[in-house]
C-alpha positions as CSV (number, residue, x, y, z in Angstrom):
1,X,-86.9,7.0,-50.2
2,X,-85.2,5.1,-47.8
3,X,-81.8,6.3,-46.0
4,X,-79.2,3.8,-45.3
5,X,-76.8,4.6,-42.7
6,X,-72.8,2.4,-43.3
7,X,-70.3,2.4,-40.7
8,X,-66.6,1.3,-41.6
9,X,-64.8,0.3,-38.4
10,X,-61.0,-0.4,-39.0
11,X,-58.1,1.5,-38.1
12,X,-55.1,3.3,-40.3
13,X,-52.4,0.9,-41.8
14,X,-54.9,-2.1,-42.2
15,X,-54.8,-3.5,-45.8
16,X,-58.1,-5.0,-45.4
17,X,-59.6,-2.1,-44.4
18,X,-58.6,0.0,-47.1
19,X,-59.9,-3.1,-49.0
20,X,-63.2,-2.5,-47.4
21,X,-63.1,0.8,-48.1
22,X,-62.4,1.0,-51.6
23,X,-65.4,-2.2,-52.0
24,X,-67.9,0.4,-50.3
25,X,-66.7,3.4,-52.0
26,X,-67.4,1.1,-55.5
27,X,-70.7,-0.5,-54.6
28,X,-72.0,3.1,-53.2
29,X,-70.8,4.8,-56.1
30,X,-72.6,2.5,-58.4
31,X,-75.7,2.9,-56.8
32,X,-75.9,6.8,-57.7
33,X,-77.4,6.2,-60.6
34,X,-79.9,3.3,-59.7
35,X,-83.6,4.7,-58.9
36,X,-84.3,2.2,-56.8
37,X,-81.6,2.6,-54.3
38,X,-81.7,4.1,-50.9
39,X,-79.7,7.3,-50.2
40,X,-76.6,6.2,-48.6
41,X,-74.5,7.8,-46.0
42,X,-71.3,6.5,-44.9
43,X,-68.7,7.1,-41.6
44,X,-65.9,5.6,-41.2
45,X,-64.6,4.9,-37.4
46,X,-61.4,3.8,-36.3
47,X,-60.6,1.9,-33.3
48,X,-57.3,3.7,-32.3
49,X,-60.1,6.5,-31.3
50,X,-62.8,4.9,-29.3
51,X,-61.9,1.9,-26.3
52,X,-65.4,0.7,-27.1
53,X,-65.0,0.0,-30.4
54,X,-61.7,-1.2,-29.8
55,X,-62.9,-3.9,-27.4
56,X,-65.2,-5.0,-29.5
57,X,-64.2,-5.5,-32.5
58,X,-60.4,-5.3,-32.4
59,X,-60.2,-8.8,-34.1
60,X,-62.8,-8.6,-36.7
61,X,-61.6,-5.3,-38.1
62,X,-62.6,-4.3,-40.9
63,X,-66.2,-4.3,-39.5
64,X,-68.9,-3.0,-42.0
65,X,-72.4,-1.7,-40.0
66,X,-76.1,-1.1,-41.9
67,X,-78.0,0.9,-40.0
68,X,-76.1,0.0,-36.9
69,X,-76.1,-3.9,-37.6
70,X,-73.2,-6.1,-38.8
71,X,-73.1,-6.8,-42.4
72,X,-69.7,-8.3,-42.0
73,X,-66.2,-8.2,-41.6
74,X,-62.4,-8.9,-42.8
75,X,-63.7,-8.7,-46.4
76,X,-66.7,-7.2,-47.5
77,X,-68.2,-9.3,-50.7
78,X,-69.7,-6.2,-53.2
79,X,-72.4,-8.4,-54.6
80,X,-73.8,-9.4,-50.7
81,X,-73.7,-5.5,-49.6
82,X,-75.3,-4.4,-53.1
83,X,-78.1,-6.6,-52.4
84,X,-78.2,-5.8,-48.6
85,X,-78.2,-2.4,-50.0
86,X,-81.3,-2.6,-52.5
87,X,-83.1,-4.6,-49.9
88,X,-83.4,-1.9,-47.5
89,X,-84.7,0.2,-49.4
């Protein structure tokens, strides 16, 4: 089965990325039950923590990784990261 590694990058106090969160938290949850799906693992990341980060993506937060690579940012659709989701695996 595959494993499917999500990173949230945002920072506290940002509507949209509690948005995001609570989108990921839905879409992961629903996938529990579906045989098919890939183990998921998520970590979120803030920006107020890391200069890197900050740097990059200060703009664009919330930032949604798979497996390292953007899936996308500001607002995360649930139907595009299901299917992201079911296609890694």
């Amino acid at each position: 089965m595959a494993i499917v590694h999500l990173t949230l990058i945002g920072k506290p106090g940002c509507h949209l990325c509690d948005d995001a969160r609570d989108v990921v938290g839905s879409v992961v949850a629903k996938l529990t039950d579906d045989a098919s799906a890939p183990t998921i693992t998520l970590e979120e990341r803030s920006i107020l923590d890391d200069a890197d980060l900050h740097e990059r993506y200060f703009e664009d937060i919330p930032v949604l990784l798979i497996n390292g690579k953007m899936h996308n940012y500001w607002r995360i659709d649930p139907v595009r990261l299901r299917t992201a989701l079911l296609e890694v695996s």
